[in-house]
N, C-alpha and C positions, 0 to 999 in steps of 0.2 A: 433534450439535453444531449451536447457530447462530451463522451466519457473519451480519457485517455487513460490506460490501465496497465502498468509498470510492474513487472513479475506477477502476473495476472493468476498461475496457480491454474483453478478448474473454474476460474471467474465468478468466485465466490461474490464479486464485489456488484457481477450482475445480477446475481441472483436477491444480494441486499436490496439495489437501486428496485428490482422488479417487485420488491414485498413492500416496497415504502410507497410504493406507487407514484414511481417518479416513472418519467416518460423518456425513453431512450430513445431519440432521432441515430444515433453512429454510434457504436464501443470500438474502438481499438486498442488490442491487447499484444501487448510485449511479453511474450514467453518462451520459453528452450525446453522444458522440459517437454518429451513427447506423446508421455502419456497425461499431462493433465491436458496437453491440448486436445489430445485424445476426447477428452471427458466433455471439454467444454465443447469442442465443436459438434459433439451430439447434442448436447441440450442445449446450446445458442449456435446454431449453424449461422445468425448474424452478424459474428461477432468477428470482426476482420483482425486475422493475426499475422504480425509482420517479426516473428524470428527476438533476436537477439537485442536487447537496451543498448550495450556496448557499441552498435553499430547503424544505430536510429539517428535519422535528422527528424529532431522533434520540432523544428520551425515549422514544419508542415499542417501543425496542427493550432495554427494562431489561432483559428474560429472556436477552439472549443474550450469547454464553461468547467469541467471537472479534473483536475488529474489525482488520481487515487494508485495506490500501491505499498507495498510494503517490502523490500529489499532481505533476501536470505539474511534469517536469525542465525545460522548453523555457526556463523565466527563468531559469535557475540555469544552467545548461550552460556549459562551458567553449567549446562548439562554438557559443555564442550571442555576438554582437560584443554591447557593451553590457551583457551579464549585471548579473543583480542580485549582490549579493554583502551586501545587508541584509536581512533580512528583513520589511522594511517597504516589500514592493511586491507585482506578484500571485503571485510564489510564492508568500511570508508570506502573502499571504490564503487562497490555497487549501491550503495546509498548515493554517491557522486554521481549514479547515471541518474536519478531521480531529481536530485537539485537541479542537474541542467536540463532535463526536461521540464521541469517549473518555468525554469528561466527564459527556454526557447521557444519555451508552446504559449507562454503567456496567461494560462486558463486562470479562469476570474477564481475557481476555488480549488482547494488542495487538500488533501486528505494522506495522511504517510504513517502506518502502524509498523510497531516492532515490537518484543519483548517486551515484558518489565524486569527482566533480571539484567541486560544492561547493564554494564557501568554507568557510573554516573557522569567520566565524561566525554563517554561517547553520548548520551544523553545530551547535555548542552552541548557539546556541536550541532546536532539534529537541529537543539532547539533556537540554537545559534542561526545557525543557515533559513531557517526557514522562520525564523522572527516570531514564534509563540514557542510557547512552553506546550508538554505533551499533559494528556488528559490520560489518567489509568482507570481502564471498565477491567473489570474480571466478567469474563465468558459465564461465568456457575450465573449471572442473574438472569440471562437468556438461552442458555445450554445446558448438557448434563455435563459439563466439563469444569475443572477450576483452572482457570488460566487469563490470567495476570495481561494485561496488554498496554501497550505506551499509543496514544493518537494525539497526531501534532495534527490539526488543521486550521485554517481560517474561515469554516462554515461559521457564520452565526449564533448565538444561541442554543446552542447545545448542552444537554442535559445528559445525566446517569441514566441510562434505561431502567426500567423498573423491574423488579426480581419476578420474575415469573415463577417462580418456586418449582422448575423442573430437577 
C-alpha cells in the first residue's frame, strides 16, 4: 500500500498501519514540526518526508491507495479561549491543504481525524467536503486516555473497536 500522510506528527499513523498488518510499499509524510520528525525518522528511517502541506504538489502522488491525516486541533479546541468555530480561519486553511490533497492525489481511500469538541459547523464542512459524515471513537477503549475523536473516511466497513479495558 501507498500511504500519503498529511501533518504526519511522529507517524503515529505508521505505526497503526504496521500493528494492523497492512503492508507499506512507500509512506510519505508532510511535516514541520522538527522534533516529531525527529522521532519518526528514528523509528521509520523509511518514511520519506517532504517539509511543509502549504507547499506540496500532491499530483505527484496519483498512484497511491491511502491518504490519512489529521490537521492542527489548536484553533478549533474547546481548550482554546477564542476558538474558531468557522471554518474560515487557519484551521479551514490547513484542513484546505488536506482536501486538495484528496483532490490532487486521487487516493482510492481517505482517512481525516480531528477533535470532537469541534463546533458543529466546522464539523459539516469537513463532512461537507469530503461527502461522509465523521465516525467518534473515544481513545479510553484502546488507551489509558479519554479522548473523544471525530473520523471522516470512506474505508469500508468499519466498526467501534472493542474496549480493551486499559
Amino acid at each position: 500500500m501507498k500511504v500519503l500522510s498529511l501533518f504526519d506528527g511522529i507517524s503515529c499513523g505508521m505505526a497503526a498501519l504496521e500493528r494492523a498488518g497492512i503492508s507499506i510499499e512507500r509512506y510519505v509524510a508532510y511535516e514541520i514540526d522538527k522534533y516529531a520528525i525527529q522521532v519518526s525518522q528514528k523509528n521509520y528511517p523509511q518514511i520519506e518526508h517532504c517539509g511543509d502541506v502549504c507547499t506540496a504538489d500532491f499530483t505527484q502522488y496519483k498512484d497511491f491507495d491511502l491518504l490519512i491525516g489529521g490537521s492542527p486541533c489548536t484553533y478549533w479546541s474547546i481548550a482554546k479561549n477564542n476558538r474558531e468555530v468557522m471554518p474560515n480561519g487557519i484551521g479551514g486553511q490547513l484542513f484546505m491543504q488536506y482536501y486538495r490533497a484528496l483532490k490532487e492525489s486521487g487516493c482510492k481511500y481517505f482517512l481525516y481525524e480531528n477533535n470532537y469538541s469541534i463546533h458543529k459547523d466546522i464539523k459539516a464542512f469537513i463532512s461537507e467536503k469530503l461527502g461522509v459524515e465523521p465516525i467518534m471513537i473515544n481513545s479510553a477503549l484502546v488507551s489509558a486516555q479519554q479522548r473523544k475523536r471525530c473520523y471522516w473516511t470512506n474505508i469500508p466497513n468499519l466498526a467501534q473497536p472493542q474496549d480493551k479495558g486499559i
